[in-house]
Backbone of each chain as ProteinMPNN parsed JSONL, in Angstrom:
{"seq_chain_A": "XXXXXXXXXXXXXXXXXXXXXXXXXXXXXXXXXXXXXXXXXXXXXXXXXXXXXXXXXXXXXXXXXXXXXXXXXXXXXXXXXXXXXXXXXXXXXXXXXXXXXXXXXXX", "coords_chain_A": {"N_chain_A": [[11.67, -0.647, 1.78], [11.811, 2.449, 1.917], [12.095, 6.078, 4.259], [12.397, 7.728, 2.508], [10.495, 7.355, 0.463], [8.199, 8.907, 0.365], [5.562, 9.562, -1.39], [2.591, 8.042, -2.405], [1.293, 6.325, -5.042], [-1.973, 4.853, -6.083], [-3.221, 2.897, -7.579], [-6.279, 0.965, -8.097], [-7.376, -1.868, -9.668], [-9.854, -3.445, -11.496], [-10.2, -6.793, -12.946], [-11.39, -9.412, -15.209], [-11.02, -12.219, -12.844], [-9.531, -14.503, -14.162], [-7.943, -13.283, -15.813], [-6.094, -12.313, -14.682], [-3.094, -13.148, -14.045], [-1.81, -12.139, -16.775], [-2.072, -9.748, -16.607], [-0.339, -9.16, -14.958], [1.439, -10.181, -15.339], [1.767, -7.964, -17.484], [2.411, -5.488, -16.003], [4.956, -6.266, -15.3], [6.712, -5.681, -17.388], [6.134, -2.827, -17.989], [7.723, -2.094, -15.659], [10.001, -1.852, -16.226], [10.218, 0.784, -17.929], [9.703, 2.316, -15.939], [11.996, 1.942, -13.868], [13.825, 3.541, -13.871], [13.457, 6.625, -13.829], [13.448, 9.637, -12.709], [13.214, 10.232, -9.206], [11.437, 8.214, -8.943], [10.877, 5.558, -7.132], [9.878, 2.514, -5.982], [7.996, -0.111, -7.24], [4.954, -1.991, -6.783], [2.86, -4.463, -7.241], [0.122, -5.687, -5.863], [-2.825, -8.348, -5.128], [-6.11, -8.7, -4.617], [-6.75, -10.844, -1.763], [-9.585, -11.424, -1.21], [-11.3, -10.769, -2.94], [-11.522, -11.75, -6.108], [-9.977, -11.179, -8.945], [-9.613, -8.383, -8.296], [-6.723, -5.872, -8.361], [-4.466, -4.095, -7.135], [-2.156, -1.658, -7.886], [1.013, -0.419, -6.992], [2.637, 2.352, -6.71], [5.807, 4.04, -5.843], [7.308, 6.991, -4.537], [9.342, 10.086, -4.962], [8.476, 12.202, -3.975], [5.664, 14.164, -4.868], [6.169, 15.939, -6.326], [7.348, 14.341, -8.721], [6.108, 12.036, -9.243], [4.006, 13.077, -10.417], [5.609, 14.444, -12.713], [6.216, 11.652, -13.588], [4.157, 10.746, -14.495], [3.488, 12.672, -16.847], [5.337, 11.793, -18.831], [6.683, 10.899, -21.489], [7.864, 8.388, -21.363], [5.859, 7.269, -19.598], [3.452, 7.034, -21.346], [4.584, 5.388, -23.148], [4.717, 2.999, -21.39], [2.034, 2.328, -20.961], [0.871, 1.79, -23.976], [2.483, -0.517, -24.43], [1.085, -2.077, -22.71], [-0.887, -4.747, -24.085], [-3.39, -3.997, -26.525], [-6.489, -4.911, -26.405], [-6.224, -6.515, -23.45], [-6.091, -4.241, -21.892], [-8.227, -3.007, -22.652], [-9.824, -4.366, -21.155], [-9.535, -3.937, -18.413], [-10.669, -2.156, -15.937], [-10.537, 1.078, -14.249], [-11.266, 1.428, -11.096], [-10.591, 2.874, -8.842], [-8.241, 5.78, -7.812], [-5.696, 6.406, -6.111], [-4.351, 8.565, -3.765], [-1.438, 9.129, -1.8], [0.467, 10.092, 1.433], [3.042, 9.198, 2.304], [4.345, 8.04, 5.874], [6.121, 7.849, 8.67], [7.631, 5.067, 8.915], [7.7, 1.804, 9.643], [10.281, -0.961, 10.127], [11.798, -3.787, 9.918]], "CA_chain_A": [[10.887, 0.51, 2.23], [12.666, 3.828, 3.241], [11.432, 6.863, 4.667], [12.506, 8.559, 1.204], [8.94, 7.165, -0.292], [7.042, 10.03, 0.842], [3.94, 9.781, -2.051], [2.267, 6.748, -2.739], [-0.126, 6.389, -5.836], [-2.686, 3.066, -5.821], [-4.303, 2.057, -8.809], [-7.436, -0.112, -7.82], [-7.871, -2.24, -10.669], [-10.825, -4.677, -11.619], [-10.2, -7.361, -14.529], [-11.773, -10.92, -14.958], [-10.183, -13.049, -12.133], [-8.919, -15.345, -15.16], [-6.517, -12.566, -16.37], [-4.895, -11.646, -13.435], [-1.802, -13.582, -13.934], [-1.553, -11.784, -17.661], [-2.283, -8.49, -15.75], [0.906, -8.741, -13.643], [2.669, -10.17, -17.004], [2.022, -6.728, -18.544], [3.13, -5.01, -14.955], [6.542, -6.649, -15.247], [6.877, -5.64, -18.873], [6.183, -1.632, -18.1], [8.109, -1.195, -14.547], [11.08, -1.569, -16.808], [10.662, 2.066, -18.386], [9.522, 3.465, -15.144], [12.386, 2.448, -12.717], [15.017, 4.95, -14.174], [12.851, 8.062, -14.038], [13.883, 10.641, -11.481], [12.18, 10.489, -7.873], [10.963, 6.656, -8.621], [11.32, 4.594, -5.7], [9.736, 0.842, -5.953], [6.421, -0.284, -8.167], [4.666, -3.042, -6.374], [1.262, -5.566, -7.474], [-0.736, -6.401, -4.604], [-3.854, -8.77, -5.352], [-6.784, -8.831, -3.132], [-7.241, -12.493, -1.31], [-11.169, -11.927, -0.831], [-12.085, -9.909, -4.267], [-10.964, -12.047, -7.319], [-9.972, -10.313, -10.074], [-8.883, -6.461, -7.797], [-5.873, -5.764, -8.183], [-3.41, -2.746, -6.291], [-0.902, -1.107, -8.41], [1.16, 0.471, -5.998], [4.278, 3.161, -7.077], [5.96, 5.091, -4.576], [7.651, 8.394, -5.445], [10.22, 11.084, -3.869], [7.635, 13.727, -3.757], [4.623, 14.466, -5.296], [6.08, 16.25, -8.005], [8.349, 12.845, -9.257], [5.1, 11.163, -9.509], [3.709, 14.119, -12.045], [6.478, 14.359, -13.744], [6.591, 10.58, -14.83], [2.562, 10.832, -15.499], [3.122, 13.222, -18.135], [6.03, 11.831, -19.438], [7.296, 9.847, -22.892], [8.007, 7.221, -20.563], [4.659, 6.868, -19.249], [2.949, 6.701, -22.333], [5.153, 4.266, -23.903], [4.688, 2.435, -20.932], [1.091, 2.255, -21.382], [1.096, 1.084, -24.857], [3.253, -1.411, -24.082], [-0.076, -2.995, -22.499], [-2.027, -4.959, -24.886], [-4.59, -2.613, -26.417], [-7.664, -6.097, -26.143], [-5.957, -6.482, -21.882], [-6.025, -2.483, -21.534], [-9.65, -2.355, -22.475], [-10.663, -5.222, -20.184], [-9.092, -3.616, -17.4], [-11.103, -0.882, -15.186], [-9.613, 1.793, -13.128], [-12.155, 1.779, -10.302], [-10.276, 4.411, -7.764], [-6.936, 6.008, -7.78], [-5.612, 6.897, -4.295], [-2.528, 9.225, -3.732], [-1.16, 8.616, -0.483], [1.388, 10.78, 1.422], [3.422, 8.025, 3.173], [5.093, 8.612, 6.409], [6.397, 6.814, 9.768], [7.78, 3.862, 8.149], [8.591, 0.949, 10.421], [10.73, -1.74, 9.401], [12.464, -5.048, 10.82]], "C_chain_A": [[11.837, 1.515, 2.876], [11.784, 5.299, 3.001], [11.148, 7.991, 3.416], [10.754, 8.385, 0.474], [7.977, 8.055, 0.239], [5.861, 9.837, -0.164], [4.097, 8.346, -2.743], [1.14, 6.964, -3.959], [-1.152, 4.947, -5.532], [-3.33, 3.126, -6.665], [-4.995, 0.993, -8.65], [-7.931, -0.59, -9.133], [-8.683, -2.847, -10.954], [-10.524, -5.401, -13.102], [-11.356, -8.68, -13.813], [-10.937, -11.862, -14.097], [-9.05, -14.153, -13.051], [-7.915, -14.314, -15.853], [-5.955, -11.544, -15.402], [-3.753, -11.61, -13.764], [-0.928, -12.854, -15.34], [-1.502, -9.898, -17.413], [-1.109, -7.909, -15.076], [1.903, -9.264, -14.835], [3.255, -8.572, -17.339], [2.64, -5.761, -17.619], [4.573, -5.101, -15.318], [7.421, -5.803, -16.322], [7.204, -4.239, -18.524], [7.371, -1.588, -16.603], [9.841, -1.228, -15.273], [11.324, 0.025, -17.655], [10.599, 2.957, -17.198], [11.01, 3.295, -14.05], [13.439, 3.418, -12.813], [14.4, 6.0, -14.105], [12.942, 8.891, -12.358], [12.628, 10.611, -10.523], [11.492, 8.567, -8.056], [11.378, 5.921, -7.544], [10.972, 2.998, -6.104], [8.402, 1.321, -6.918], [6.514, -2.235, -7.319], [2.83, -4.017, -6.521], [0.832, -6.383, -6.331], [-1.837, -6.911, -5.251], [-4.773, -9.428, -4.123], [-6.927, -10.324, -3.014], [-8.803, -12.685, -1.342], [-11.253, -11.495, -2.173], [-10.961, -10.471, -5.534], [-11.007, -10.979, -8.242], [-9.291, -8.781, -9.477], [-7.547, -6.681, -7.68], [-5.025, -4.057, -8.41], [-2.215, -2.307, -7.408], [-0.477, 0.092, -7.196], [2.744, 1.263, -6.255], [4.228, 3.777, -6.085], [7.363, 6.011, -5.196], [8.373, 8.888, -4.08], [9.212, 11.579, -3.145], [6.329, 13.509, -4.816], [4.826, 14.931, -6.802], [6.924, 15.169, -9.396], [6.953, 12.521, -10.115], [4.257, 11.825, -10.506], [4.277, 14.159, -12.958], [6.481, 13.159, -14.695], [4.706, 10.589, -15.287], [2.436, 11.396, -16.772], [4.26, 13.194, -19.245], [5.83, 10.714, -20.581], [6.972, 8.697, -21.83], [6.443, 6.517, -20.438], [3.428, 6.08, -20.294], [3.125, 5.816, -23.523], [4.628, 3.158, -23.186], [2.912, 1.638, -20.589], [0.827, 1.526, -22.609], [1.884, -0.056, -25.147], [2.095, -2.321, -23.748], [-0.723, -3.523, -24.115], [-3.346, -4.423, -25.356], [-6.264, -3.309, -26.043], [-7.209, -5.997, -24.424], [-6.546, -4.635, -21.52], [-7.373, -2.444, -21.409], [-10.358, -3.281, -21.642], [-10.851, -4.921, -18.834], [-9.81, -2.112, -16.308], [-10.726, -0.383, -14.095], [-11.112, 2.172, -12.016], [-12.045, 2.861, -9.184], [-8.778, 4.501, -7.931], [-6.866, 7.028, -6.71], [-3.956, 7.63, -4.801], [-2.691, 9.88, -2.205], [0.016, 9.585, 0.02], [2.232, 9.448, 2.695], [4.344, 8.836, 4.3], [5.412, 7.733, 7.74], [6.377, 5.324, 9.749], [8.263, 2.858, 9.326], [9.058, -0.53, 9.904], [11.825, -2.622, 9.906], [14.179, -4.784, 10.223]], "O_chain_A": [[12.433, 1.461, 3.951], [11.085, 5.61, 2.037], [10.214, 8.781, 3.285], [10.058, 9.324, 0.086], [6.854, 7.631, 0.515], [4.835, 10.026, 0.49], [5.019, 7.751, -3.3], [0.193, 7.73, -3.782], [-0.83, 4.124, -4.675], [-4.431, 3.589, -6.369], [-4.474, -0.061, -9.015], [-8.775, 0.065, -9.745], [-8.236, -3.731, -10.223], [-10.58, -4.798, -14.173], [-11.862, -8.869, -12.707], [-10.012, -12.37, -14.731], [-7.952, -14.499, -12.614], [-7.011, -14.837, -16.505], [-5.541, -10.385, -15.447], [-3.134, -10.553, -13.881], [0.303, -12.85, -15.306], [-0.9, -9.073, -18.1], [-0.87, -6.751, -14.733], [2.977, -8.737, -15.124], [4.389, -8.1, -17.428], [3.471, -5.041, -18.172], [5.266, -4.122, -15.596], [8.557, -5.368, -16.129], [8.408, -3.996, -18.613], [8.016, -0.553, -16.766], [10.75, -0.6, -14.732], [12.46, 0.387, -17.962], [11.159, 4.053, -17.168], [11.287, 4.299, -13.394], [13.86, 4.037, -11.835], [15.221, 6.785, -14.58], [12.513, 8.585, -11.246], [11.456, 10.847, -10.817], [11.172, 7.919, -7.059], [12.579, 5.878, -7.279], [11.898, 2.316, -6.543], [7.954, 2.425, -7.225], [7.356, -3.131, -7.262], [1.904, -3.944, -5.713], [1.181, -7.519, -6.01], [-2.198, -6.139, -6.139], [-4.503, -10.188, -3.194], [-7.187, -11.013, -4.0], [-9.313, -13.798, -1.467], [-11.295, -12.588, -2.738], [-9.921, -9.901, -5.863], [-11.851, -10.086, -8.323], [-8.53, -8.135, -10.197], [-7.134, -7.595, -6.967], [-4.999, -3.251, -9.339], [-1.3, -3.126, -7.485], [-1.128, 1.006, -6.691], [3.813, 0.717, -5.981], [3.243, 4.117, -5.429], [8.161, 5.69, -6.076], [8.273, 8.55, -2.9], [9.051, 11.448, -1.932], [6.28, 12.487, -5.501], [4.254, 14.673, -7.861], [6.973, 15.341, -10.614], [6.779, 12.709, -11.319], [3.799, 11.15, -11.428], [3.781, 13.97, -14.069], [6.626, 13.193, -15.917], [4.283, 10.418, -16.431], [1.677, 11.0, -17.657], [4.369, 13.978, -20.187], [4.974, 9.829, -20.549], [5.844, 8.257, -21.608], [6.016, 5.526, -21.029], [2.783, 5.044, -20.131], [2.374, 5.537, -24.457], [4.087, 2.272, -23.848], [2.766, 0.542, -20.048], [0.474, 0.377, -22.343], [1.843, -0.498, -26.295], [2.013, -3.351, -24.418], [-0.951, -2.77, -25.062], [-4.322, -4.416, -24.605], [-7.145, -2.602, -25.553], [-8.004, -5.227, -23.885], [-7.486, -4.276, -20.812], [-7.894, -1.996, -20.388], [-11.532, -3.015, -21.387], [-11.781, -5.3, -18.122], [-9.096, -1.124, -16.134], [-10.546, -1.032, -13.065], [-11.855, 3.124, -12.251], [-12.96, 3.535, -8.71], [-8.101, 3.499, -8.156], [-7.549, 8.017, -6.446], [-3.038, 7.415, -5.593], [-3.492, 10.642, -1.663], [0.69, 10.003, -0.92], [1.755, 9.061, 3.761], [4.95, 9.875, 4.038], [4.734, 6.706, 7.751], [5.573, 4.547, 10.263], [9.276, 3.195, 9.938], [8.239, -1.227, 9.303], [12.825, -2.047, 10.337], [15.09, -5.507, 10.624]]}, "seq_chain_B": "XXXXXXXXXXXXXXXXXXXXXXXXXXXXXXXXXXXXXXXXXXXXXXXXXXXXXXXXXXXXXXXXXXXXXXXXXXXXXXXXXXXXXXXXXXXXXXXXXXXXXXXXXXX", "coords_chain_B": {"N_chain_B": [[11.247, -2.427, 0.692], [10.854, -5.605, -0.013], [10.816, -9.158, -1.604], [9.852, -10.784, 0.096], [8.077, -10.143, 1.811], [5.052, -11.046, 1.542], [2.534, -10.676, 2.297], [0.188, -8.19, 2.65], [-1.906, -5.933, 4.504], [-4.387, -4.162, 4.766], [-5.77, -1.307, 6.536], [-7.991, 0.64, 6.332], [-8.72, 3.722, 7.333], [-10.892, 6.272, 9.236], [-10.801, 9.66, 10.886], [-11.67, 12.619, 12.361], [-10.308, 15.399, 10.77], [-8.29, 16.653, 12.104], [-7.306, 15.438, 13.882], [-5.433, 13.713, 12.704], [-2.715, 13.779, 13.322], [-2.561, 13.302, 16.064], [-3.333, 10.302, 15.856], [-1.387, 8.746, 14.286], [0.375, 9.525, 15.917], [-0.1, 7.851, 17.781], [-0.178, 5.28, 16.325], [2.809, 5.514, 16.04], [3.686, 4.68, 18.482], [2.214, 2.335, 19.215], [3.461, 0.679, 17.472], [6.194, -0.394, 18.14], [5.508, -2.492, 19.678], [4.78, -4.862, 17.877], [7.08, -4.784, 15.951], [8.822, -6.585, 16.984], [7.448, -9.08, 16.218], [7.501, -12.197, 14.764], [7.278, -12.901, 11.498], [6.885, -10.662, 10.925], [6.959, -7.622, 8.956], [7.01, -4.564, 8.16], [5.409, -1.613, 8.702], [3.761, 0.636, 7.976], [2.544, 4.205, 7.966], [-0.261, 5.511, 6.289], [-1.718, 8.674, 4.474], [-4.46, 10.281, 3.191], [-3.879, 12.144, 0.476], [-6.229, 13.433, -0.731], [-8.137, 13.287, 0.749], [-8.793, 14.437, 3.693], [-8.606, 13.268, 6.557], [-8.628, 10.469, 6.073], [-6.439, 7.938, 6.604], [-4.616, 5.147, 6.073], [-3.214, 2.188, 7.742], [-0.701, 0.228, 6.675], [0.586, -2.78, 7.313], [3.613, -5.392, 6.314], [3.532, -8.207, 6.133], [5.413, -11.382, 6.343], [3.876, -13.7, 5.74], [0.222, -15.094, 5.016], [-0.101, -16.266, 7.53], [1.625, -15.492, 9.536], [0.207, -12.688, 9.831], [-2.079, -13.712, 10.893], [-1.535, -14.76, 13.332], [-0.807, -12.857, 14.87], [-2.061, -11.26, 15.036], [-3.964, -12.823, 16.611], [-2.603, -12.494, 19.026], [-1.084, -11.484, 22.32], [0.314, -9.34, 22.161], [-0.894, -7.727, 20.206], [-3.185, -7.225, 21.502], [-2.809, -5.725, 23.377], [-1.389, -3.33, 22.438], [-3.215, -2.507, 21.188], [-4.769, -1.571, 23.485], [-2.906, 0.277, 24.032], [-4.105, 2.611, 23.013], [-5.385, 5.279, 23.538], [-8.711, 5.567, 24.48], [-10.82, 7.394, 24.19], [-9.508, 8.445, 21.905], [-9.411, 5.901, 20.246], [-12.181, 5.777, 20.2], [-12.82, 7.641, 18.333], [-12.208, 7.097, 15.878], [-12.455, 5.415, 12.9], [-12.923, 2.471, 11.102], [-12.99, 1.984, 7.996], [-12.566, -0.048, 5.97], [-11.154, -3.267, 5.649], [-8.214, -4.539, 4.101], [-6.868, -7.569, 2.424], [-4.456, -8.071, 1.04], [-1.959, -9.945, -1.169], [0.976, -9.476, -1.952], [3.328, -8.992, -4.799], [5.709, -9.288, -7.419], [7.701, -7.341, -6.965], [9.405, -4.336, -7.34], [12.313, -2.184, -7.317], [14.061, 0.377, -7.051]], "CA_chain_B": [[10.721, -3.301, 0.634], [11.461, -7.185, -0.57], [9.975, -9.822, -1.882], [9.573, -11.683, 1.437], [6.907, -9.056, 2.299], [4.542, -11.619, 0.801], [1.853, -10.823, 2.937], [-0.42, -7.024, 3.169], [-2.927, -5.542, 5.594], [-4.512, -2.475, 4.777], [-6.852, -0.543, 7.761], [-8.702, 2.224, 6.178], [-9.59, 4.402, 8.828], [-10.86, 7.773, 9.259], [-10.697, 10.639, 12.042], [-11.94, 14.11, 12.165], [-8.635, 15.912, 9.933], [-7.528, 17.633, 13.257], [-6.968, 14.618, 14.974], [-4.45, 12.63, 12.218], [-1.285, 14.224, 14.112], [-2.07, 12.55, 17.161], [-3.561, 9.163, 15.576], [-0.156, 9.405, 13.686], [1.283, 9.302, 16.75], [-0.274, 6.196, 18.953], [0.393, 4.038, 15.276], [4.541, 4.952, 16.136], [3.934, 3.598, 20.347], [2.028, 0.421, 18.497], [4.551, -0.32, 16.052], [7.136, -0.867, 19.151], [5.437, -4.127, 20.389], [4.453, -5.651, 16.354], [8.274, -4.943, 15.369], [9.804, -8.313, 16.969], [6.635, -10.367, 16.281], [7.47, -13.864, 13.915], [6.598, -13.041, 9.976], [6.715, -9.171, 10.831], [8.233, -6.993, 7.853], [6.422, -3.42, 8.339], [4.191, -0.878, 9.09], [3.681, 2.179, 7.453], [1.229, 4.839, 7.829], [-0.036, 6.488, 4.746], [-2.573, 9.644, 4.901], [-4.946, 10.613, 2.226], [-3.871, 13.637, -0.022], [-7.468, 14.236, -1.33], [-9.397, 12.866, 1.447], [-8.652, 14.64, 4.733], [-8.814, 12.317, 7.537], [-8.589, 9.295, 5.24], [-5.479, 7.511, 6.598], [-4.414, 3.428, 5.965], [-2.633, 1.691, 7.965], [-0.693, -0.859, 5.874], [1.561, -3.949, 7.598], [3.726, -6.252, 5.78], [3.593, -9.487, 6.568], [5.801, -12.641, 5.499], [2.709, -14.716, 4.788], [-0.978, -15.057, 5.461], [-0.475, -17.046, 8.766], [1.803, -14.754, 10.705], [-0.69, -12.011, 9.956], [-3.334, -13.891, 11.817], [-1.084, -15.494, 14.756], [-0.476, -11.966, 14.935], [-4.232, -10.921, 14.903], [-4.571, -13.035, 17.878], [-1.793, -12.469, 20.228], [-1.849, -10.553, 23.611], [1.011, -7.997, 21.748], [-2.112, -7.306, 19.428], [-4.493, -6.308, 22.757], [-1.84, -4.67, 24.484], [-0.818, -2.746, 21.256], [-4.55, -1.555, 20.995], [-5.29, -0.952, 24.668], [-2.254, 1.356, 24.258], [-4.415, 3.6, 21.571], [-6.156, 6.064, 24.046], [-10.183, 4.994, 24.613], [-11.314, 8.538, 23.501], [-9.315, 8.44, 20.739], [-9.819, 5.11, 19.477], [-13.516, 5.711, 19.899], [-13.078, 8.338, 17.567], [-11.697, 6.226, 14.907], [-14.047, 4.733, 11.678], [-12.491, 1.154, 10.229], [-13.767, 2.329, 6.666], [-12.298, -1.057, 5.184], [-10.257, -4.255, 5.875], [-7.983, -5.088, 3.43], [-6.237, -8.242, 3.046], [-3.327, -8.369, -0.363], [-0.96, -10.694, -1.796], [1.785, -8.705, -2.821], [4.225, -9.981, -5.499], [5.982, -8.361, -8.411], [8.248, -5.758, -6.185], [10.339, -3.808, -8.813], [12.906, -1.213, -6.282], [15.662, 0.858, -7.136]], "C_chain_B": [[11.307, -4.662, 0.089], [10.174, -7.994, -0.97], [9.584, -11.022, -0.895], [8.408, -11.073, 2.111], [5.629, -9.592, 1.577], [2.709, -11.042, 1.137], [0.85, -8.946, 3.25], [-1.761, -6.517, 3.657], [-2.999, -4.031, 5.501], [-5.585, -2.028, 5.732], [-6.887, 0.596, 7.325], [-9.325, 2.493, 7.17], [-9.652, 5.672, 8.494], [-11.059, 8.529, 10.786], [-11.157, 11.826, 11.376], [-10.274, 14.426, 11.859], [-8.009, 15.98, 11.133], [-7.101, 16.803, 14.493], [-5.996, 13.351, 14.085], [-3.34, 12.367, 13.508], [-1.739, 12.597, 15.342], [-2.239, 10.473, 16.82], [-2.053, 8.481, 14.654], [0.447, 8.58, 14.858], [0.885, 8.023, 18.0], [-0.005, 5.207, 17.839], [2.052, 4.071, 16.027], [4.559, 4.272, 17.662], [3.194, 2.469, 19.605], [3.418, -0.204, 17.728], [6.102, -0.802, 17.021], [6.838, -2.722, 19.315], [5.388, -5.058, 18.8], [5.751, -5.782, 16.123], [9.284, -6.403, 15.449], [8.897, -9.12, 17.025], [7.553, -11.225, 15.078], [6.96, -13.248, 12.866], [6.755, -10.983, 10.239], [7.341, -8.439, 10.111], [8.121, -5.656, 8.145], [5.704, -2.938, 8.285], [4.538, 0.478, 8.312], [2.215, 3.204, 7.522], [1.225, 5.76, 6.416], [-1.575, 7.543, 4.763], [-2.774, 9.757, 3.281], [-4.31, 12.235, 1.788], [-4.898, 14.269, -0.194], [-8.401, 14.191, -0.164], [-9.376, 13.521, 2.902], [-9.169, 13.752, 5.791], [-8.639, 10.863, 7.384], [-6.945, 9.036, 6.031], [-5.608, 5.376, 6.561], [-3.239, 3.317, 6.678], [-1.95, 0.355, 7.194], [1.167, -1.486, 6.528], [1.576, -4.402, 6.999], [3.708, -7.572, 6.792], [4.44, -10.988, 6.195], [4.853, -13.584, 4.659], [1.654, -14.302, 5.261], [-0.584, -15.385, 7.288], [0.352, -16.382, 9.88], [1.044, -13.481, 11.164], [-1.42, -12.782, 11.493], [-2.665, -14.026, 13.099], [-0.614, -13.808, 15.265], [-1.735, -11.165, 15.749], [-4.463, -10.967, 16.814], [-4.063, -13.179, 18.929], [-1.991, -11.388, 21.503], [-0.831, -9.406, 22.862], [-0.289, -7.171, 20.999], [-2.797, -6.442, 20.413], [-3.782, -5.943, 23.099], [-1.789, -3.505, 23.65], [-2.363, -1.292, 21.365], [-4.899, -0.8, 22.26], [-4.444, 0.207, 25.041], [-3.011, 2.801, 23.842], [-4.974, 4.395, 22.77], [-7.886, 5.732, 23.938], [-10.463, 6.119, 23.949], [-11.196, 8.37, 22.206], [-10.004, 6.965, 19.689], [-10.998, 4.908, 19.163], [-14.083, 6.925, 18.611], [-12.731, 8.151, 16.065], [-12.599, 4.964, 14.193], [-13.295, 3.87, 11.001], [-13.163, 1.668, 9.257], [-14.065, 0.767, 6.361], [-11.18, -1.975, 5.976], [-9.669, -4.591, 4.944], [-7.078, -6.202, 3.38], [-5.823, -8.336, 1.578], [-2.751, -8.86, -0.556], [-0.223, -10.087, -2.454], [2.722, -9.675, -3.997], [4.427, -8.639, -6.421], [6.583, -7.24, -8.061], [9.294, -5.486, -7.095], [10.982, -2.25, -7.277], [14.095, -0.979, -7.295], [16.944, 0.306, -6.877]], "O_chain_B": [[12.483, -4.579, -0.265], [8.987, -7.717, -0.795], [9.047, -12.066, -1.266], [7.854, -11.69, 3.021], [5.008, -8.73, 0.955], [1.84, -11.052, 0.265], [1.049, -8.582, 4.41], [-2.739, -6.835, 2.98], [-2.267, -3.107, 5.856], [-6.578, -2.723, 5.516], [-6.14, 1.515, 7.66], [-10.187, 1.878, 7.798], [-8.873, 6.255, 7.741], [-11.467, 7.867, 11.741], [-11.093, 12.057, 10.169], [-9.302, 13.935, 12.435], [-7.023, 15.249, 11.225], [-6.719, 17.162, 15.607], [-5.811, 12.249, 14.601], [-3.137, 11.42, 14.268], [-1.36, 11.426, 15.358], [-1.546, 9.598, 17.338], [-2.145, 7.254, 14.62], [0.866, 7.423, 14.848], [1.615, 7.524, 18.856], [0.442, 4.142, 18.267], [2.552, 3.047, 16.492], [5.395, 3.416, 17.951], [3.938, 1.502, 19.437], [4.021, -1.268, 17.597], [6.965, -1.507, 16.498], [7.545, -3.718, 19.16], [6.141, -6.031, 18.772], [6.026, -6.976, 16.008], [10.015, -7.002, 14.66], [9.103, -10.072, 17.779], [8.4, -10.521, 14.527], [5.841, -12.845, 13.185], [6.632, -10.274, 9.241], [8.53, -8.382, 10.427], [9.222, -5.224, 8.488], [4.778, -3.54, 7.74], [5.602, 1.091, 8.231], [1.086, 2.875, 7.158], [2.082, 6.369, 5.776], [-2.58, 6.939, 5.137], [-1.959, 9.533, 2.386], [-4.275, 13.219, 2.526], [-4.923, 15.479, 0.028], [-9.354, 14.966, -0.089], [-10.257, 12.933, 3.529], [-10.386, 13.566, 5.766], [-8.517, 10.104, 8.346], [-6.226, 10.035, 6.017], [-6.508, 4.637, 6.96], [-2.29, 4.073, 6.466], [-2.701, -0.616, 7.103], [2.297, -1.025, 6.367], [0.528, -4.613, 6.39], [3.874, -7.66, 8.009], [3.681, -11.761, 5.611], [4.928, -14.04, 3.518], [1.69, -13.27, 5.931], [-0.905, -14.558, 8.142], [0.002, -16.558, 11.047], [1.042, -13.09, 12.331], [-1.298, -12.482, 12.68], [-3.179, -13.419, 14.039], [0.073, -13.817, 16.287], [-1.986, -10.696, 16.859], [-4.777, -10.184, 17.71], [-4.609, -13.793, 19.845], [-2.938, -10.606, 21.582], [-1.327, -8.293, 23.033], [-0.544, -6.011, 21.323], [-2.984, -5.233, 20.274], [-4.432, -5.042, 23.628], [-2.211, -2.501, 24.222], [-2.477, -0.074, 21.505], [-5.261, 0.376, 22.228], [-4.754, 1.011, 25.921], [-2.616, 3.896, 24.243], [-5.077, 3.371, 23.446], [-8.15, 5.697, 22.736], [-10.352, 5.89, 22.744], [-12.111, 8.198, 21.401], [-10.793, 7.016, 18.746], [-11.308, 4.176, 18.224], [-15.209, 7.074, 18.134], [-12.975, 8.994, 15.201], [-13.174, 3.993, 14.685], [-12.791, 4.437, 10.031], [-14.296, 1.932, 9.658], [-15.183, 0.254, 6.405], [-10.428, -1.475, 6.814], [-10.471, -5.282, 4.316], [-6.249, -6.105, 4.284], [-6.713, -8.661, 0.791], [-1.949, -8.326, 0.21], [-0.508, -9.974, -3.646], [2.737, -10.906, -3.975], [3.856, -7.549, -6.399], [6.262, -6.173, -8.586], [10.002, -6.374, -7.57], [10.222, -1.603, -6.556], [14.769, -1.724, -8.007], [17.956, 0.982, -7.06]]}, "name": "protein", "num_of_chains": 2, "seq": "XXXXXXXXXXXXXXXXXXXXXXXXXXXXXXXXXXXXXXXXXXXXXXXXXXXXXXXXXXXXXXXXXXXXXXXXXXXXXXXXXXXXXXXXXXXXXXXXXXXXXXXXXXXXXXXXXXXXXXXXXXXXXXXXXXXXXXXXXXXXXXXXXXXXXXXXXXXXXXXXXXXXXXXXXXXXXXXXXXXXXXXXXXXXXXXXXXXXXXXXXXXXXXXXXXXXXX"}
């Protein structure tokens, strides 16, 4: 974590609790096109303990405009298709949060 | 971030907009006493872009169990009794969240 992560996105996901673990497969698979793309910082999969099945996609970005830039890029859209197109459609985007991160504290 | 950060705590909270700044600012006097607890990784505050007033508080944690021993220590009530009474009465827990991170992909 450094103070550089100024914008956070969060992808609130919902699948079937039974394809979680294939969920964070296909994660692994895409953060390989995204971590070279200018302004990227970390990509991290949080899964809720009470709510089977929700799961956090969480990227963090220079700036605001990093995090546009790779949305509308090649990259992105490779990185997308890259998902399984049967996983993809199981998968519902229930809220997408964009976060401005700031006063980081850290051991 | 790392992958020892096994552990996340999100506190959706809201405030009237015009009162982040200072709520902002009693999270950085809390995050003094949490910093040398046992399992403690970090704190970050993160403010809504779309939502005005929307801010999360989100601690890492090593695991589930320093969270809680955390929860229920007197640094915890001290931490809070620091927050200002006014203020903290002006402050809306939206949500509790409790995450299992994994899968940290960093620069």
């Amino acid at each position: 974590v450094s103070a550089a992560a100024a914008y956070v996105s969060v992808s609130r996901l919902r699948v079937a609790p039974e394809r979680c673990a294939e969920l964070v497969s296909a994660f692994q698979q895409r953060a390989h096109l995204v971590d070279e793309f200018d302004g990227f910082v970390a990509l991290e999969v949080w899964e809720s303990d009470r709510e089977p099945g929700e799961i956090w996609m969480v990227s963090r970005w220079r700036d605001r405009q990093a995090f546009t830039r790779y949305m509308r890029s090649q990259a992105h859209d490779v990185s997308h298709q890259r998902i399984d197109a049967e996983l993809r459609a199981a998968i519902k985007l229930e809220r997408l949060e964009h976060m401005r991160g700031f006063d980081v504290v850290a051991r």
